[in-house]
C-alpha positions as CSV (number, residue, x, y, z in Angstrom):
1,X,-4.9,-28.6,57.8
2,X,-1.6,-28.9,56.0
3,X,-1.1,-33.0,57.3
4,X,-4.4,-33.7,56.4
5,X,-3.7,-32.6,52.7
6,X,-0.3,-34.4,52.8
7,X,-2.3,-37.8,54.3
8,X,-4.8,-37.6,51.5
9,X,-2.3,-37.0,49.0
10,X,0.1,-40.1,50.3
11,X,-3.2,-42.2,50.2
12,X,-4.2,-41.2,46.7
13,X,-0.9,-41.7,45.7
14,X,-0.8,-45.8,48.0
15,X,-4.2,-46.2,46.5
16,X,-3.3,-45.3,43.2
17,X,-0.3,-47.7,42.8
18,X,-1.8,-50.7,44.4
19,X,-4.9,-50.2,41.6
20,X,-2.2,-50.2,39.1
21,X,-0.5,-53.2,41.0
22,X,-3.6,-55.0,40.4
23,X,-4.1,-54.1,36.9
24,X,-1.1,-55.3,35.6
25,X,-0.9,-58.7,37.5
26,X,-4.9,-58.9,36.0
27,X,-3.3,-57.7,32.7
28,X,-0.2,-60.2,32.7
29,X,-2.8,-63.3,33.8
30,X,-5.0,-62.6,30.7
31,X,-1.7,-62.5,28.1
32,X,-0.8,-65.4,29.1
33,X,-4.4,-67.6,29.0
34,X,-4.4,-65.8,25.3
35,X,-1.2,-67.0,24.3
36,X,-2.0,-70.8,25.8
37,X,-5.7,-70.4,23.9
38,X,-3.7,-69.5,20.1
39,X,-0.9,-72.8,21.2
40,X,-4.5,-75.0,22.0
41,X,-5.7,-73.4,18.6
42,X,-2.6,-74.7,16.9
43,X,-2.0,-77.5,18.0
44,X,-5.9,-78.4,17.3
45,X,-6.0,-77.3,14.1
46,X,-2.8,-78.3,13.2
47,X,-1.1,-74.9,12.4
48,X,2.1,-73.8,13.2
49,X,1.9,-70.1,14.0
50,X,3.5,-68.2,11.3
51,X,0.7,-66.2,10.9
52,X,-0.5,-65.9,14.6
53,X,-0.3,-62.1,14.9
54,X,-1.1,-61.2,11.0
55,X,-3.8,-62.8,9.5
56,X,-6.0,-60.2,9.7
57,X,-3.5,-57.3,8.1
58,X,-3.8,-59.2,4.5
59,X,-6.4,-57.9,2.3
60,X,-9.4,-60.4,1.3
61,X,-8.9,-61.9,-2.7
62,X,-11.3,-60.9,-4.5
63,X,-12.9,-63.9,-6.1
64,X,-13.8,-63.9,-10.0
């Protein structure tokens, strides 16, 4: 009884870091297409990043 609960808890624990394993490698892949789609959307529209990451925090003008 006691090595089954000490197998199950060694796999949980295996199967639990390989998931996160995965994640991150999934995770690090999709940061970097991101950052290569904002250089495309530069270089395309002729920007040069200084507001990559803040556009969005400015408030709207309010036009008159």
């Amino acid at each position: 009884m006691n090595s089954a609960v000490i197998a199950v808890t060694i796999g949980m624990i295996v199967f639990w870091t390989v998931l996160m394993l995965i994640a991150a490698f999934l995770d690090r892949r999709r940061g970097r297409q991101i950052e290569h789609d904002l250089t495309e959307m530069e270089r395309e529209y002729h920007l040069d990043g200084r507001d990559r990451y803040g556009s969005f925090d400015h408030r709207p003008r309010s036009h008159r």
